[in-house]
C-alpha positions as CSV (number, residue, x, y, z in Angstrom):
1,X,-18.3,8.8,-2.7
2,X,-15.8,7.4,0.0
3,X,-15.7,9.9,2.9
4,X,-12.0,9.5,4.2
5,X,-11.6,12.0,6.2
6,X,-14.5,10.2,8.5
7,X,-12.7,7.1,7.5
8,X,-9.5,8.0,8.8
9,X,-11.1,9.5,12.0
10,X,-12.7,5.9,12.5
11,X,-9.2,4.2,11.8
12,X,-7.4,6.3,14.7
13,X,-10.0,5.9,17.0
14,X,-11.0,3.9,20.5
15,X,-13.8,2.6,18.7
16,X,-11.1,0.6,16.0
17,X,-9.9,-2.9,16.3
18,X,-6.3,-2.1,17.9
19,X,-5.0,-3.9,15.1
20,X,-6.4,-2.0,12.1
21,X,-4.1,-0.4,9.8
22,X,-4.4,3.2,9.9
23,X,-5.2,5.6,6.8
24,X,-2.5,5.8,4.7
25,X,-1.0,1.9,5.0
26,X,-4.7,0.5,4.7
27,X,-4.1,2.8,1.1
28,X,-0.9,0.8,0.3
29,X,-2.3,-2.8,1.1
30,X,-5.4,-1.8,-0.9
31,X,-2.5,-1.6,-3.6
32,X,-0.5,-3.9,-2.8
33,X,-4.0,-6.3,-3.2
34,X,-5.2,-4.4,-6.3
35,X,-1.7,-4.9,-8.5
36,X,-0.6,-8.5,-7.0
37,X,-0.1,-11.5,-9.1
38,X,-3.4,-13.3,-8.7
39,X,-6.8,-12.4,-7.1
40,X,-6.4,-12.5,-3.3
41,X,-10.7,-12.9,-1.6
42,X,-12.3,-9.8,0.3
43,X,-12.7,-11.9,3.1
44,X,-9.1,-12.9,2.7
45,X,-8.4,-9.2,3.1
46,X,-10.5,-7.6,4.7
47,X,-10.0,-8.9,7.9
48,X,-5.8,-8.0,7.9
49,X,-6.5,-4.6,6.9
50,X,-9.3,-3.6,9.5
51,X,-7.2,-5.9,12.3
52,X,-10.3,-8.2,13.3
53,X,-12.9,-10.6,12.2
54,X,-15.5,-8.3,10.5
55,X,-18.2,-9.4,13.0
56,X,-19.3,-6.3,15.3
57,X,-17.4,-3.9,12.6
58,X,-19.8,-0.6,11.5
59,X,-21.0,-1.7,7.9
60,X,-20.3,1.6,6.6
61,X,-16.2,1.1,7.5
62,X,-16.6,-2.5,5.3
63,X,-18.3,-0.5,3.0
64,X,-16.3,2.4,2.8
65,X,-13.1,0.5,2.5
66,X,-14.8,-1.8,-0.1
67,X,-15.3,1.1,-1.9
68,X,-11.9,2.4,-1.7
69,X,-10.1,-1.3,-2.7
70,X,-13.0,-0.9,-5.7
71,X,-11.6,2.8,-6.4
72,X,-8.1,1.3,-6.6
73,X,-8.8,-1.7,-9.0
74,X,-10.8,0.7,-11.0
75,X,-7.7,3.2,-11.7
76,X,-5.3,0.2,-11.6
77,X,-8.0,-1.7,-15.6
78,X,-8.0,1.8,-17.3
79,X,-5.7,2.9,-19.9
80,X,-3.7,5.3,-18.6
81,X,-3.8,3.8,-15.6
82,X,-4.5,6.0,-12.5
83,X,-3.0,5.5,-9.5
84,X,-3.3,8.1,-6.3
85,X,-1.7,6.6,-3.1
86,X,-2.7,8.7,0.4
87,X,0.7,9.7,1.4
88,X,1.1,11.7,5.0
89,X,2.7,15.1,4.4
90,X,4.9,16.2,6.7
91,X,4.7,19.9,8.4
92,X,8.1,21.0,6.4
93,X,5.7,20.0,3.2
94,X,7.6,16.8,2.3
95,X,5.2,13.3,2.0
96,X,6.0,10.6,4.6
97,X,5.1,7.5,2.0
98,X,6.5,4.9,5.1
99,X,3.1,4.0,6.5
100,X,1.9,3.0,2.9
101,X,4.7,1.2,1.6
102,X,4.8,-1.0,5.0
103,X,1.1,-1.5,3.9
104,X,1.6,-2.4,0.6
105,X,4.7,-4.7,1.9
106,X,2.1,-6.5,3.9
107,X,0.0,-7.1,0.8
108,X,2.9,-8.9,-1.0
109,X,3.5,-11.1,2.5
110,X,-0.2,-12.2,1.6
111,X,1.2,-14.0,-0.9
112,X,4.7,-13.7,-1.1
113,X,5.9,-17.1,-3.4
114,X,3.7,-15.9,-6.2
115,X,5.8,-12.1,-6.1
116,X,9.0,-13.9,-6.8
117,X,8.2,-13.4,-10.2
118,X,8.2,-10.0,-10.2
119,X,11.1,-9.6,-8.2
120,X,13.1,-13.0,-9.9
121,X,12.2,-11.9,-13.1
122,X,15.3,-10.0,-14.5
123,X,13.1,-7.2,-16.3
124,X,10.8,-5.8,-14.0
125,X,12.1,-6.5,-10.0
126,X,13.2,-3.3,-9.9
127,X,9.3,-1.9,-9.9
128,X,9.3,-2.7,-5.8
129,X,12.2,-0.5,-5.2
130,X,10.4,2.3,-4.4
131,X,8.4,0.5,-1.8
132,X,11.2,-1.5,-0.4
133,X,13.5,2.1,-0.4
134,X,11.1,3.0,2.7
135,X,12.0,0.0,4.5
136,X,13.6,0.9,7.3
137,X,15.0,-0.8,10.5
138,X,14.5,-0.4,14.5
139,X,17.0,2.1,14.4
140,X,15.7,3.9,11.1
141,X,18.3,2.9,9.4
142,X,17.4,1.6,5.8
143,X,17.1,-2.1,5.0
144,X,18.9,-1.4,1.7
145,X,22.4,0.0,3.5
146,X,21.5,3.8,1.7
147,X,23.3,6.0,4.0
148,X,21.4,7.7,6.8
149,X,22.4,11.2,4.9
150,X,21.1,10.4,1.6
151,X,18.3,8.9,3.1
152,X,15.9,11.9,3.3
153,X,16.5,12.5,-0.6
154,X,16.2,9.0,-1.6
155,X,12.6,8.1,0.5
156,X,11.6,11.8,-1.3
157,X,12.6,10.4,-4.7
158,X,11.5,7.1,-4.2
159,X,7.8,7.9,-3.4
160,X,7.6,10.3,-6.4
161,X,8.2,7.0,-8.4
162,X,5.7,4.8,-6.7
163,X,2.6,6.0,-9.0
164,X,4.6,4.4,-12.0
165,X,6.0,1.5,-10.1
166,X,2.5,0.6,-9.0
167,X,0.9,0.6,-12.2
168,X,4.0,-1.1,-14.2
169,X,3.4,-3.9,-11.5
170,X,-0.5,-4.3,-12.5
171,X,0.9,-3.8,-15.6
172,X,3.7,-7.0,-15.2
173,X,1.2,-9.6,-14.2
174,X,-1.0,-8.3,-16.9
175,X,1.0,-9.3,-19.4
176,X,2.6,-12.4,-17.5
């Protein structure tokens, strides 16, 4: 059983690498990793997601995020898929799905030629979209020109549909 709540209390920590991703983008590069185009090595990984060479690292943060990429690839091969990203939720309620999208954004960078044929495909590009909605710039404005007052409802209605978009992706290079 993967203990995230210590997990996440490691992640924000002193004790961290500075450059370790945090809770809820480690969950969208495990993802990202999990439903790319071809098998990308743990020790390939590993090291981006915890922000250091895994040397000196507590064996039960490997282990426990291990277990979570594991989780993910598990719920990613069954039929119906699952898939449960770890969205923040903001104190009005809402989910903040930013952190994981820029996460699983950073998986596709890990190989980035190979998901041009998801997003050059003409059938199924459009499964990214709900990642790349939460792209935003410096000034918070959106990478896709939406304008900053349909913003709120489109991030909302964008990380409702990233469940579906993240298993039709596994599903897409399944069947490619």
């Amino acid at each position: 059983m993967i203990d995230l709540e210590q997990l996440d209390e490691y992640l924000t920590s002193d004790d961290s690498p500075e450059n370790c991703m945090m809770l809820s983008d480690l969950d969208g590069f495990l993802h990202g990793v999990a439903c790319g185009p071809e098998f990308v090595p743990l020790d390939e990984w590993l090291p981006v997601a915890l922000g250091a060479d895994l040397d000196g690292l507590p064996e039960w943060v490997i282990q426990a995020v291990t277990d979570l990429y594991m989780k993910i690839s598990s719920g990613l091969s069954q039929e119906p898929q699952t898939v449960e990203p770890i969205f923040w939720e903001a104190a009005e309620g809402h989910v903040i799905a930013m952190d994981w999208c820029e996460g699983f954004m950073d998986a596709v960078g890990l190989r980035p030629k190979e998901w041009l044929r998801l997003t050059e495909s003409g059938t199924h590009g459009f499964l990214i979209a709900p990642m790349v909605t939460h792209l935003l710039d410096d000034d918070g404005n959106s990478m896709l020109g939406i304008p900053q007052e349909a913003l709120d409802e489109s991030l909302d209605n964008a990380a409702k549909d990233i469940p579906d978009a993240v298993a039709g992706i596994a599903q897409f290079w399944r069947n490619t």
